[in-house]
C-alpha positions, -999 to +999 in steps of 0.1 A: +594+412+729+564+429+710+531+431+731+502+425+718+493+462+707+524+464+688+514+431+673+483+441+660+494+479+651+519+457+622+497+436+612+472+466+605+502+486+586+504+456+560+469+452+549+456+471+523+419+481+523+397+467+491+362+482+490+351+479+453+343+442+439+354+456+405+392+453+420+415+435+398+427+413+425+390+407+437+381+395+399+412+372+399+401+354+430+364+353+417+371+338+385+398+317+399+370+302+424+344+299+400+361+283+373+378+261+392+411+269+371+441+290+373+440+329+372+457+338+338+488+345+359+486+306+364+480+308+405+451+292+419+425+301+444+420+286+481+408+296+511+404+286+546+427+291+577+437+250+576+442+251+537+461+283+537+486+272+567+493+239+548+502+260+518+527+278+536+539+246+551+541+230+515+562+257+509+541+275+483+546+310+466+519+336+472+507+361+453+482+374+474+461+369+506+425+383+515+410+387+543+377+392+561+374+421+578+360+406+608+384+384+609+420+404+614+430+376+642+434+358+613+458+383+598+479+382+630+485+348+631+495+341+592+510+372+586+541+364+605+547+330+587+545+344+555+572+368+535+566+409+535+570+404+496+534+389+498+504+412+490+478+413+519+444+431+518+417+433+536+375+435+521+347+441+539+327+410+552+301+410+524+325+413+492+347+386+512+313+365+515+305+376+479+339+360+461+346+328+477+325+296+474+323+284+509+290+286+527+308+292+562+339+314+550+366+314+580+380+347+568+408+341+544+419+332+509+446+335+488+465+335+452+491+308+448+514+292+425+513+253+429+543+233+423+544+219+386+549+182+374+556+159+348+550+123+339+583+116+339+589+132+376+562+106+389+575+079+371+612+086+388+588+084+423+576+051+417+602+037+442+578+055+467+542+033+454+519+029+427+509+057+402+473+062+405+454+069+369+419+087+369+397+081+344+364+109+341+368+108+384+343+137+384+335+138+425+358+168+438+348+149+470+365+114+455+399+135+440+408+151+471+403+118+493+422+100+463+453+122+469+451+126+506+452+091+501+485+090+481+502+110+503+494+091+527+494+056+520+523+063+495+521+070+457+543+080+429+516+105+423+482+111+401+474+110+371+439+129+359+427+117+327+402+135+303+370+140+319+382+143+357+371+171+378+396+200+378+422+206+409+418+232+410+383+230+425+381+245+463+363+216+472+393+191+458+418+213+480+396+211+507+390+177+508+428+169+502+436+187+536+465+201+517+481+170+500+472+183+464+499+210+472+529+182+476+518+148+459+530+151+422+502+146+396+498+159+364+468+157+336+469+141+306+449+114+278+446+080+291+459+062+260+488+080+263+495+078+295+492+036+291+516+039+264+545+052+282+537+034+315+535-001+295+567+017+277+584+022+311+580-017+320+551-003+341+525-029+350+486-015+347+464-031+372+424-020+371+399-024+402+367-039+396+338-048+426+324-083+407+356-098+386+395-102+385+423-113+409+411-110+449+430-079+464+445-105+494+457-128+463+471-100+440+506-086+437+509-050+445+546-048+449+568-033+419+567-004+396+526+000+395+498+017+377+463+019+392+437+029+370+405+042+389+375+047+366+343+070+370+316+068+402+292+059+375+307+040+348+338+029+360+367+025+335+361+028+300+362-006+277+396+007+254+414+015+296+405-018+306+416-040+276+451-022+278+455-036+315+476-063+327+455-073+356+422-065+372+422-068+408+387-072+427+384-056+459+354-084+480+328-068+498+294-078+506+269-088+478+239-066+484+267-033+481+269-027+441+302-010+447+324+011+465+330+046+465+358+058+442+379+077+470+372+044+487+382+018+465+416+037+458+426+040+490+421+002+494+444-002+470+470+020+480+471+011+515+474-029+504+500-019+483+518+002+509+513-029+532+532-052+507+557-030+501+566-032+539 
């Protein structure tokens, strides 16, 4: 059995020293970050020790992983989950500090490739719950609770329409806790996306805080859509007319209306509880 010296002595012979911010790799995972999109290599950025071990448990492909250099423990506990194929290096506490967007980095990041989806894959899900339709959801905060959600209320997966914040923004990851690596979801124009749900014998059902059926009076069971609109405006007027059914979700009068993140989760968990 390898002591803890020995340990340490491999993990130190697989990272590779960065010292220059003008790295290749150190420009992928800055514009990766900062754009909240995919390098042009098509992986995407993410970082933190919680975030990184649930995309090695989602079984994700690396490209590369960083590390701060006050933070080799780190190293010695992910390295041995991950495959030698997978790049490692090691920067100096300030460029580390420098490239990724947290305000209290925990010492690593990395490049991956996230699993790809189509409309069609969610729509052979739906057997598992409703498919939940975003329309200009521009909270990071309110996407990654919306698909922690799905995961774990169960959903068929997301759709983002136009004007939804991207994925691949750290602070969507991060407040998924890893679910936007497994739950299917997919972008793509609301009208279309009505069209081939309605095509599919796919109902659409809409939330709303002041009108429409009460959630403990509306059917959530079947092959579902639920459209979520924007934390300002809600669903557009051309969404909403397309819809089979608005459901209202009661709370208290002097509230104007719930969260985003909130209201969806409502509506998942219902639906998970009729399914049952």
């Amino acid at each position: 059995m390898k002591n803890v010296a020995e340990s340490s002595g491999a993990t130190q012979h697989r990272l590779r020293r960065i010292e220059g911010r003008h790295n290749a790799l150190v420009k992928h995972l800055r514009q990766a970050f900062s754009r909240a999109e995919l390098t042009d290599e098509g992986d995407c950025a993410i970082e933190g020790l919680r975030i990184v071990e649930e995309a090695i448990r989602s079984g994700l492909r690396f490209r590369t992983i960083f590390f701060r250099d006050s933070a080799q423990n780190q190293a010695e506990r992910l390295l041995p989950q991950i495959g030698a194929n997978v790049e490692t290096v090691l920067l100096p506490d300030t460029l580390f500090d420098n490239v990724v967007p947290s305000e209290t980095p925990q010492g690593v990041a990395a490049l991956v490739h996230l699993k790809e989806f189509s409309l069609e894959d969610i729509v052979e899900r739906l057997h598992v719950g409703p498919v939940v339709v975003l329309a200009g959801l521009q909270d990071p905060g309110n996407l990654g609770t919306i698909v922690r959600s799905a995961e774990a209320f169960g959903s068929a997966g997301v759709v983002l329409g136009e004007g939804t914040v991207s994925p691949f923004n750290s602070k969507v990851v991060r407040a998924s806790a890893g679910s936007i690596f497994r739950v299917p979801w997919v972008r793509g124009k609301l009208q279309s996306v009505s069209s081939k749900l309605r095509g599919q014998q796919i109902r659409l059902l809409a939330t709303s805080s002041h009108k429409g059926t009460p959630l403990d009076q509306a059917s959530l069971t079947g092959p579902l859509a639920l459209f979520i609109g924007s934390e300002g405006s809600g669903l557009p007027r051309d969404v909403l007319e397309q819809v089979d059914e608005i459901v209202m979700i009661p709370h208290a009068e002097r509230v104007e209306s719930l969260n985003a993140g909130v209201a969806a989760s409502v509506m998942l968990y219902e639906a998970g509880r009729q399914r049952k």
